[in-house]
C-alpha positions as CSV (number, residue, x, y, z in Angstrom):
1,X,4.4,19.3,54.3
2,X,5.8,19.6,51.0
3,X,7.7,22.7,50.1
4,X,6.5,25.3,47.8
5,X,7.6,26.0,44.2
6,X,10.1,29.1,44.2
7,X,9.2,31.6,41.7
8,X,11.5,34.1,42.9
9,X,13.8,33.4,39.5
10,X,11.5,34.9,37.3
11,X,11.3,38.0,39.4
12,X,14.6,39.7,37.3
13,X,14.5,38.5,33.6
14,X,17.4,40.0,31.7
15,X,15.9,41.0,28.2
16,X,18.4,43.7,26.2
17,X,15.2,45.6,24.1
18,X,12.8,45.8,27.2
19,X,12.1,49.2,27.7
20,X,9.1,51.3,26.3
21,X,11.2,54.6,26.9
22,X,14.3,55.8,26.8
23,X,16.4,58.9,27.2
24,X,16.2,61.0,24.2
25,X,19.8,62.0,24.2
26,X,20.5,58.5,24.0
27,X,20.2,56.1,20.7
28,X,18.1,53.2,21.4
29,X,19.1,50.6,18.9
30,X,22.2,51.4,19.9
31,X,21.8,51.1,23.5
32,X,19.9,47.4,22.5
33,X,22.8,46.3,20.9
34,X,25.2,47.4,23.8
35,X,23.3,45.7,26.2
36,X,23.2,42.7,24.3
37,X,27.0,42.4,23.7
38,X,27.6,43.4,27.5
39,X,25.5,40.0,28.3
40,X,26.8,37.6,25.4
41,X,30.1,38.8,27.4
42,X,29.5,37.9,30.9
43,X,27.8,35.0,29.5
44,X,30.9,33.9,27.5
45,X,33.4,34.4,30.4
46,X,31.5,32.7,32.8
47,X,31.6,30.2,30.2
48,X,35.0,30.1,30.1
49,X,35.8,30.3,33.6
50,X,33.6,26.5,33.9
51,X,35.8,25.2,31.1
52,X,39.2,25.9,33.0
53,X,37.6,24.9,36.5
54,X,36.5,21.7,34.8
55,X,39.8,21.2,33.6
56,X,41.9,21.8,36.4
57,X,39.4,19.4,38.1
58,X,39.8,17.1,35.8
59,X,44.0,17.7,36.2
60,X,43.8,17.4,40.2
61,X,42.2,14.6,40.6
62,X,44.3,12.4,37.7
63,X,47.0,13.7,40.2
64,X,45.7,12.3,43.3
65,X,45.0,8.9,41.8
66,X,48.5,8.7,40.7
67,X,50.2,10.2,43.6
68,X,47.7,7.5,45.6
69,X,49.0,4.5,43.5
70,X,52.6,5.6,44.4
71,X,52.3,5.9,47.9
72,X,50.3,2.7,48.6
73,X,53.5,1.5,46.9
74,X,55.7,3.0,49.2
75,X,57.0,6.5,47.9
76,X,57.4,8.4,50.9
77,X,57.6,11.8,48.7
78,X,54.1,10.7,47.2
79,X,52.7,10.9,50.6
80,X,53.7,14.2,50.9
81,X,52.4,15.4,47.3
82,X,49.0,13.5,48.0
83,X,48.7,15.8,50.8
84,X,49.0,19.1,49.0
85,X,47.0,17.5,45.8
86,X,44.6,17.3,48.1
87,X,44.0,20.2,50.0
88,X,44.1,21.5,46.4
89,X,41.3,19.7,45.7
90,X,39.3,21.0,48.6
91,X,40.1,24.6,47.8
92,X,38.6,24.0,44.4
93,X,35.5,22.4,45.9
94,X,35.1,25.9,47.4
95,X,35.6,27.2,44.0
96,X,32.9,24.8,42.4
97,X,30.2,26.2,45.1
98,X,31.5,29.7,44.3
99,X,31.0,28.5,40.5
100,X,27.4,27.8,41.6
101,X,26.4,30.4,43.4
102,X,27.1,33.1,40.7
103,X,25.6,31.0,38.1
104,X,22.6,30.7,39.6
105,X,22.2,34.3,40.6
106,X,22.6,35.3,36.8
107,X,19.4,36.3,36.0
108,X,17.2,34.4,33.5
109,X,17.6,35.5,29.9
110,X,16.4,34.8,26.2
111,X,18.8,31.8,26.4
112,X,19.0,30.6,29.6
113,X,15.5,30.8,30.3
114,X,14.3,27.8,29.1
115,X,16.1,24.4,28.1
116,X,15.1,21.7,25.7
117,X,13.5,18.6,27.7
118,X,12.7,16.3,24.9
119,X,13.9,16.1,21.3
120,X,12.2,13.3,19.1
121,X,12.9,13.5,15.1
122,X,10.0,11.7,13.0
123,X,10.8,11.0,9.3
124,X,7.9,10.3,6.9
125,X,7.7,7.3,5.3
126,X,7.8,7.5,1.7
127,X,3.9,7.2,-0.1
128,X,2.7,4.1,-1.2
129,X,2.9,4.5,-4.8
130,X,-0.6,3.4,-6.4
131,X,-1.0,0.1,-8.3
132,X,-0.7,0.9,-11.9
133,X,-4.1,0.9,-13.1
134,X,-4.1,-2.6,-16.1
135,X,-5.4,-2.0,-19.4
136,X,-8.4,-4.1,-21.1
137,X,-6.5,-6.6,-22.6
138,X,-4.8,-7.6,-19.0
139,X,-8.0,-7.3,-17.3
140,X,-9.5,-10.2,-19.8
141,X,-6.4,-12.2,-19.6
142,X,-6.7,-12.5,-16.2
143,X,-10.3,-13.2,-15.7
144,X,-9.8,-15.8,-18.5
145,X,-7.2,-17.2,-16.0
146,X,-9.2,-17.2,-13.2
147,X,-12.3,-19.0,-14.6
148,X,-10.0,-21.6,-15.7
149,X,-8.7,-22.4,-12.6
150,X,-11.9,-21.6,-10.3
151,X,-15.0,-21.4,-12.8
152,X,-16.7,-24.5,-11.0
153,X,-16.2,-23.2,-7.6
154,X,-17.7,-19.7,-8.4
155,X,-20.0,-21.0,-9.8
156,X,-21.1,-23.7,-7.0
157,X,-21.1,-20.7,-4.7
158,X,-23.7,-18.2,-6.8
159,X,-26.1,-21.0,-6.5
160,X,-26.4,-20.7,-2.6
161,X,-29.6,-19.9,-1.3
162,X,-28.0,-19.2,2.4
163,X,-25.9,-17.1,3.8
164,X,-24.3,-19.7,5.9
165,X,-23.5,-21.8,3.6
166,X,-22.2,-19.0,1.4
167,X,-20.3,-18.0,4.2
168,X,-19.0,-20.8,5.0
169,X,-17.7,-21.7,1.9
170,X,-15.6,-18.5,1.2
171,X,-14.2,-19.3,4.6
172,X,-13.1,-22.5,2.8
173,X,-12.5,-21.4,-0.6
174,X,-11.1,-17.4,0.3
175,X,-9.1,-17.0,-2.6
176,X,-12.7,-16.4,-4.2
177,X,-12.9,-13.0,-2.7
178,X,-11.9,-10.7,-5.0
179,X,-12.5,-9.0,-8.1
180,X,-11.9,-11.3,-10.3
181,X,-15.0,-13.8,-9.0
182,X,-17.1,-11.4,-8.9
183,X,-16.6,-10.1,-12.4
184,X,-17.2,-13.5,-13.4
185,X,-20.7,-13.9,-11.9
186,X,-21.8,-10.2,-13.6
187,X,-20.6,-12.6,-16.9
188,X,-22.5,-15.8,-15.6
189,X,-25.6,-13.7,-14.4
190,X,-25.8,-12.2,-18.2
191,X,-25.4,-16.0,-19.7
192,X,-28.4,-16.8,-17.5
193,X,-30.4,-13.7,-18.9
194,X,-29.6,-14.8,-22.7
195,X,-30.7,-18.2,-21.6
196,X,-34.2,-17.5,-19.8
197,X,-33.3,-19.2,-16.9
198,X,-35.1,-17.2,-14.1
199,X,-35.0,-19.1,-10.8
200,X,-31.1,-19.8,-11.4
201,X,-30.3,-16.0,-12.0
202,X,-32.2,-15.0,-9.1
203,X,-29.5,-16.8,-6.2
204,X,-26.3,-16.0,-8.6
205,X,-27.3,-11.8,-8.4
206,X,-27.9,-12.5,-4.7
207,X,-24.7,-13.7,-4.1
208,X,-22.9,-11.5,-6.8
209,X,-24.1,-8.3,-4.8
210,X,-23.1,-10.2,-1.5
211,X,-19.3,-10.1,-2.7
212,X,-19.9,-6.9,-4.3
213,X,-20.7,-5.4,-0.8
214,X,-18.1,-7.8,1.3
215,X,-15.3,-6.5,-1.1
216,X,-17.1,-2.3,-0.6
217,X,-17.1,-3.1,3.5
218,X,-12.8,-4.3,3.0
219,X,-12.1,-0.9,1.2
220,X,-13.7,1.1,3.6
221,X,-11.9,-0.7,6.6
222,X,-9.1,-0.6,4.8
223,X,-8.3,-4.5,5.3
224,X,-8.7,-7.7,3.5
225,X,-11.8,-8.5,2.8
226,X,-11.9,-11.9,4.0
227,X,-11.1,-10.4,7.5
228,X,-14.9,-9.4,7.4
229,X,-16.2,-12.7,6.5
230,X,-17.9,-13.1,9.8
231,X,-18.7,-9.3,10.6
232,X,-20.0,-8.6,7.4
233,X,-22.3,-12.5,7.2
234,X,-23.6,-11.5,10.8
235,X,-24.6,-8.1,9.5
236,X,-26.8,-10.2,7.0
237,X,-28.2,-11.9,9.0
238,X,-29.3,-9.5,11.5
239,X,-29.4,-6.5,9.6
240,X,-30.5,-2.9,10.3
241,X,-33.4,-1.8,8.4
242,X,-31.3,0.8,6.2
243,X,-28.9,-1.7,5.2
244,X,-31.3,-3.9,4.1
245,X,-33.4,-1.2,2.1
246,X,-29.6,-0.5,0.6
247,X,-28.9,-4.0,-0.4
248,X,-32.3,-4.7,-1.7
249,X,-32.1,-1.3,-3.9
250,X,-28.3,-2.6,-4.9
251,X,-30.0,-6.0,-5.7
252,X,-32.6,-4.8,-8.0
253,X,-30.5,-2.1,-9.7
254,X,-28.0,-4.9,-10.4
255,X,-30.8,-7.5,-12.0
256,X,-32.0,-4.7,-14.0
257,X,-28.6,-3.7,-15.6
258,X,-27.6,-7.4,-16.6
259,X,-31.4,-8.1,-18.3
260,X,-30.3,-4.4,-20.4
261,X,-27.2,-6.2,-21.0
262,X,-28.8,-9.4,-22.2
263,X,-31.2,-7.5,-24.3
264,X,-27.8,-6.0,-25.9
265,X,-26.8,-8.9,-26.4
266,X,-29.6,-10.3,-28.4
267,X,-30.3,-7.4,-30.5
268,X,-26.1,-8.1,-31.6
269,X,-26.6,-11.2,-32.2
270,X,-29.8,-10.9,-34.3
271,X,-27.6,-8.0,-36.4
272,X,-24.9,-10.0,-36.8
273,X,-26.7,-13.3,-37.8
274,X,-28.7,-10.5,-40.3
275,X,-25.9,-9.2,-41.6
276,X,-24.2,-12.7,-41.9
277,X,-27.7,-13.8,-44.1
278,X,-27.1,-10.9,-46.4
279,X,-23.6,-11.3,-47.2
280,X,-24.5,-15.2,-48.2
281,X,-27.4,-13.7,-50.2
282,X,-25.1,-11.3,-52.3
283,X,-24.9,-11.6,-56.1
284,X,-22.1,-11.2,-58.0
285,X,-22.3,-7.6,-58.4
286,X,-22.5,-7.4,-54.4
287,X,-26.4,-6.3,-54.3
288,X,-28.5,-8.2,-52.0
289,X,-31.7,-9.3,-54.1
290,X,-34.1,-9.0,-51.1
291,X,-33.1,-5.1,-51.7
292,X,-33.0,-4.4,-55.2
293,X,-36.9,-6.6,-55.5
294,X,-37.9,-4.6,-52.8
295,X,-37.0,-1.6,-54.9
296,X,-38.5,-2.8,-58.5
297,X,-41.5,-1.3,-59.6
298,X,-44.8,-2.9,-59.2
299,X,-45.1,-4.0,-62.0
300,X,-41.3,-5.4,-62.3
301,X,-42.1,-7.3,-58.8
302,X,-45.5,-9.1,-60.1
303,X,-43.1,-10.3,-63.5
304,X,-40.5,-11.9,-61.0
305,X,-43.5,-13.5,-58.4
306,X,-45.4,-14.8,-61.8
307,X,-41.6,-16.1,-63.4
308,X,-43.4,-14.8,-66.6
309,X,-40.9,-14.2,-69.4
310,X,-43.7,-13.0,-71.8
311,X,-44.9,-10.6,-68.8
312,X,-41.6,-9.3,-68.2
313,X,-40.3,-8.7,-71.9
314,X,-43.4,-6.6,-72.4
315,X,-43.1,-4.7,-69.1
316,X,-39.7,-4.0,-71.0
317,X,-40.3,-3.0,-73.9
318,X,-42.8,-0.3,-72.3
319,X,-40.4,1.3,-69.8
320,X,-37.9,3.9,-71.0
321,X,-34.5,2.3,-72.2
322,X,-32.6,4.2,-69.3
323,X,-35.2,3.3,-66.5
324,X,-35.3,-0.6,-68.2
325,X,-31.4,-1.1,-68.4
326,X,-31.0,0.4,-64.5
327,X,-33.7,-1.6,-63.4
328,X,-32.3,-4.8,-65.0
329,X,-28.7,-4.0,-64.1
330,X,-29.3,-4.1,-61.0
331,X,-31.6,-7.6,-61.0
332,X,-28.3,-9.1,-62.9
333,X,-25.6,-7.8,-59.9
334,X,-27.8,-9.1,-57.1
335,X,-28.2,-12.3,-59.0
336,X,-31.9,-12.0,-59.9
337,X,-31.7,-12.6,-63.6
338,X,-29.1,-14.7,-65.6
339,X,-28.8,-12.7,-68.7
340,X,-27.6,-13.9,-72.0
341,X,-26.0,-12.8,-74.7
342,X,-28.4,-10.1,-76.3
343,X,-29.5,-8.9,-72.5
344,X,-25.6,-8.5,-71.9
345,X,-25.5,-6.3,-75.1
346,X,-28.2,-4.6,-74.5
347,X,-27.2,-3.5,-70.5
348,X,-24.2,-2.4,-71.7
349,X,-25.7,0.2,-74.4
350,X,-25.4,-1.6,-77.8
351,X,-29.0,-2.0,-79.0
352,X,-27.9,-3.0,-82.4
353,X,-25.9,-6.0,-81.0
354,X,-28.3,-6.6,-78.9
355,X,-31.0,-7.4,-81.7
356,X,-28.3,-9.4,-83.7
357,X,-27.5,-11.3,-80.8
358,X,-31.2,-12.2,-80.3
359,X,-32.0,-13.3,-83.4
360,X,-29.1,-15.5,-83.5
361,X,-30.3,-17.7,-80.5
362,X,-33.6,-17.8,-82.0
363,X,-32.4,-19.8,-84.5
364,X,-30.0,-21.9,-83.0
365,X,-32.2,-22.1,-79.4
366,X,-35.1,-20.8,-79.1
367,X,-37.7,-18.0,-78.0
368,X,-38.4,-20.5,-75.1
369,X,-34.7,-21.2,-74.1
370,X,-33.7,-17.3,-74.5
371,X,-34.3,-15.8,-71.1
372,X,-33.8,-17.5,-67.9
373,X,-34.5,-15.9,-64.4
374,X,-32.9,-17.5,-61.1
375,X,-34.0,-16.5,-58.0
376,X,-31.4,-16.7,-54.7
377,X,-34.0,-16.9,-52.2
378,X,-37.3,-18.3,-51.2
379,X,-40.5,-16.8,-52.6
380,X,-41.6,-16.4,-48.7
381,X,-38.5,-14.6,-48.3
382,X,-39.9,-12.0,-51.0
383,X,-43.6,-11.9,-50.9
């Protein structure tokens, strides 16, 4: 039968402020304090008293050894000093079980009644600091990079219909898991929009959301992603009925996004091939002549359809000067109308030199040869 646990120890605990009441002639903080010191006392001389047994100990038997050596050589007068060294050493045996005894009927206090079993010291590891997030311009470099070396296997692998064979490619090719491949697809899926090519685009979104969500499951395990090649293939394959509904919603949300993106992309195109048109169409006073004949009067517009000279020197000569020279300034900047020498006077103000000037190219020229109008674009660009 196994013996029982003795509490008896914890029957007298030595504590210097444990009493509810004292005597009111007496101070307690005082009496605390007294107590206290009285204990730190006995405890320090019993202290002591452990030190210089431990020493003398420590003396008396570095004795014997000696006086042991000495006499197995032959000292005679080592014999007899082993013999008292010894029934030293016996009376300070007593002494040790003396030592004992009295230690362990002290009773327990603040700092004896309990002892420190196990110590273990953890120091944190310093935080991972954060990659350092890359600007634009790095970004682009690097996906330029990429497609260089790898643009005809990524692009081999979005036309997989299968998920084993897509599977079993990355397992062959897994430096293709990553960000950088599939930013490439979103830019190969938007190509395809531009282009019209329907069937194509439909397996290269399938497999760009497929990396999309292989790369999603390696940040929430907090792994590599190519670790879940299998797991994540298998869930494919078999899949629950809400991951499915998930991918399916991902997968149509993503085909959406990149036809908006092509449509972008045409309508900048179509502005920049417009505004490329215009600038070739500009005359040399930088007006664009499909504007300023959009903005003639009727009756300006049906001279410049009919190239009648008559008609248009007679719609002239009936408009207000002002309203005339604006209308015709503006036909000479955008190219419209080649003026010569009397039109030139008489845009710039000088009516007087303007009426010299014609009759002088009358005689030498001409009524015919007088006025000339050049047009910078196709009539079906202005009807």
């Amino acid at each position: 039968m196994s013996k029982g646990i003795n509490y008896s120890k914890w029957d007298h605990i030595e504590v210097s402020d444990d009493e509810d009441d004292t005597h009111p002639n007496i101070d307690t903080p005082s009496l605390f304090r007294w107590r206290h010191e009285a204990r730190v006392k006995r405890m320090e001389e019993l202290a002591k008293e452990k030190s210089d047994f431990e020493a003398e100990w420590k003396q008396v038997t570095s004795q014997i050894d000696e006086a042991q050596r000495q006499a197995d050589a032959g000292d005679s007068a080592a014999a007899s000093r082993l013999a008292q060294l010894k029934d030293r050493l016996s009376k300070l045996e007593a002494h040790r079980q003396e030592l004992a005894k009295k230690e362990k009927s002290q009773p327990l206090n603040i700092d004896t009644i309990c002892k420190e079993g196990k110590t273990r010291t953890i120091i944190n590891k310093a935080a991972a600091q954060p990659p350092k997030p890359r600007t634009d311009e790095e970004t682009w470099k690097n996906l330029e990079e990429f497609k260089q070396k790898y643009d005809k296997e990524i692009k081999k692998f979005g036309m997989f219909s299968k998920f084993d064979d897509a599977q079993q490619f990355l397992e062959e090719h897994p430096h293709l898991v990553c960000e950088a491949a599939c930013d490439r697809l979103v830019l190969w899926c938007v190509d395809l929009a531009v282009e019209e090519k329907a069937s194509l685009l439909e397996y290269v979104t399938k497999q760009c959301i497929c990396l999309q969500f292989l790369l999603k499951l390696g940040a929430e395990l907090g792994t590599d992603p190519r670790n879940c090649l299998r797991q994540f293939y298998a869930r494919l394959r078999d899949p629950q009925p809400e991951y499915m509904r998930a991918f399916e919603e991902e997968l149509a949300a993503f085909r959406q996004r990149v036809q908006d993106r092509a449509k972008a992309r045409l309508e900048d195109a179509m502005r920049e091939y417009e505004e490329e048109q215009r600038q070739a169409r500009l005359g040399p006073g930088g007006l664009d002549p499909v504007e300023v004949f959009d903005s003639l009067p009727d009756s300006l517009k049906a001279c410049f359809e009919s190239k009648d000279i008559a008609l248009l020197q007679k719609t002239l000569a009936e408009m207000p000067i002002d309203e005339a020279r604006y209308h015709m300034k503006r036909c000479v900047d955008s190219g419209m109308w080649v003026p010569d020498a009397s039109s030139k006077k008489l845009l710039e103000g000088d009516e007087a030199g303007a009426e010299a000037a014609a009759e002088a190219e009358e005689e030498a020229e001409g009524e015919a040869a007088r006025l000339t109008i050049r047009y910078q674009f196709k009539v079906a660009l202005i009807m």
